[in-house]
C-alpha positions as CSV (number, residue, x, y, z in Angstrom):
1,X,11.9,-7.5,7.1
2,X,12.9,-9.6,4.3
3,X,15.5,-12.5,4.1
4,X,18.4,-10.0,2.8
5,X,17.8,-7.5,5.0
6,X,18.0,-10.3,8.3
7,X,21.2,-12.4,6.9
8,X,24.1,-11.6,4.3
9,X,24.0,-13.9,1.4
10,X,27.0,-14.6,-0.5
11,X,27.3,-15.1,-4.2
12,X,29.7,-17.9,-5.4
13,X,30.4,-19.1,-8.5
14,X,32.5,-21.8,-9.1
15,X,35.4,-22.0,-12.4
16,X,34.6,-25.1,-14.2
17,X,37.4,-26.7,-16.2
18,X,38.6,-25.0,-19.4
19,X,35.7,-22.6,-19.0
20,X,36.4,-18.7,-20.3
21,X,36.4,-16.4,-18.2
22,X,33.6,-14.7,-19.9
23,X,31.5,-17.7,-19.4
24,X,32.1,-17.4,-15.7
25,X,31.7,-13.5,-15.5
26,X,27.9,-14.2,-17.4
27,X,27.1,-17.1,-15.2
28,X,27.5,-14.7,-11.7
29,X,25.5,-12.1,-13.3
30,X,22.6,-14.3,-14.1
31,X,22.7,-15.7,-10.8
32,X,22.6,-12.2,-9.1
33,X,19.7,-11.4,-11.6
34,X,17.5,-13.9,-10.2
35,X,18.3,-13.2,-6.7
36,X,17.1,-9.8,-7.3
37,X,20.4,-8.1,-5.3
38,X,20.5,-5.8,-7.7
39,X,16.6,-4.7,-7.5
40,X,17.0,-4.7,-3.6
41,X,20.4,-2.3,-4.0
42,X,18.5,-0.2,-6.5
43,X,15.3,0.0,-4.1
44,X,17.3,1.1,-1.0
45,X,19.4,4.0,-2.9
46,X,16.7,6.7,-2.0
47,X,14.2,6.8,0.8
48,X,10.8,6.0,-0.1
49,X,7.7,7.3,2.2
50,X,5.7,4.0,3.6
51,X,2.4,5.7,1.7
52,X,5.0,6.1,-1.4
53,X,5.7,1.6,-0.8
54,X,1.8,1.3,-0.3
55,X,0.9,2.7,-3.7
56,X,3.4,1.1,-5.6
57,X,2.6,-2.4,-3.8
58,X,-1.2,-1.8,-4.7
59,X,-0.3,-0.6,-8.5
60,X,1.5,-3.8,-8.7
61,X,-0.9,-5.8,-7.4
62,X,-3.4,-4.6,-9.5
63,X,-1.0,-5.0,-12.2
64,X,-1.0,-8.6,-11.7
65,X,-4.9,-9.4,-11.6
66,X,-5.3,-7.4,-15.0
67,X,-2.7,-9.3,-16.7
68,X,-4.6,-12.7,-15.4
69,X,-7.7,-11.2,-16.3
70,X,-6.5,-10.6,-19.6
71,X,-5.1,-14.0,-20.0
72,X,-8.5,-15.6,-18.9
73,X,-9.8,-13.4,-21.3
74,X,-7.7,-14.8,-24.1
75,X,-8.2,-18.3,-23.2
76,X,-12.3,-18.2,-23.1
77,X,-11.9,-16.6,-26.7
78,X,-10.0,-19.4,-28.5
């Protein structure tokens, strides 16, 4: 199990001084971006088979070395 899953994480954002509103609002929402909550939430909405989480793990993971081996390729050419 994962960190989220174990503990619950809050999300604060703090008002700083003659800040907009707006400002703030866009500030959470980045912040929850790049803690992935919303990927997590998104994820857990429908049940997934464990062979259904093995294939996509291993179609990301392949992915992954494709887009580095396309990058090495890329590099060795210039």
């Amino acid at each position: 199990m994962d960190n989220i899953t174990q503990e619950r994480k809050t999300m604060e954002v703090k008002i700083r001084k003659n800040e907009p509103p707006e400002n703030l609002i866009k500030r959470f929402l980045r912040k929850i971006k790049k803690s992935k909550i919303i990927d997590e939430v998104m994820d857990r909405k429908y049940y997934k088979k464990p062979s259904e989480r093995r294939r996509e793990k291993e179609a990301r993971r392949l992915a992954v070395i494709e887009k580095q081996k396309k990058k090495e390729k890329q590099e060795r050419g210039h």
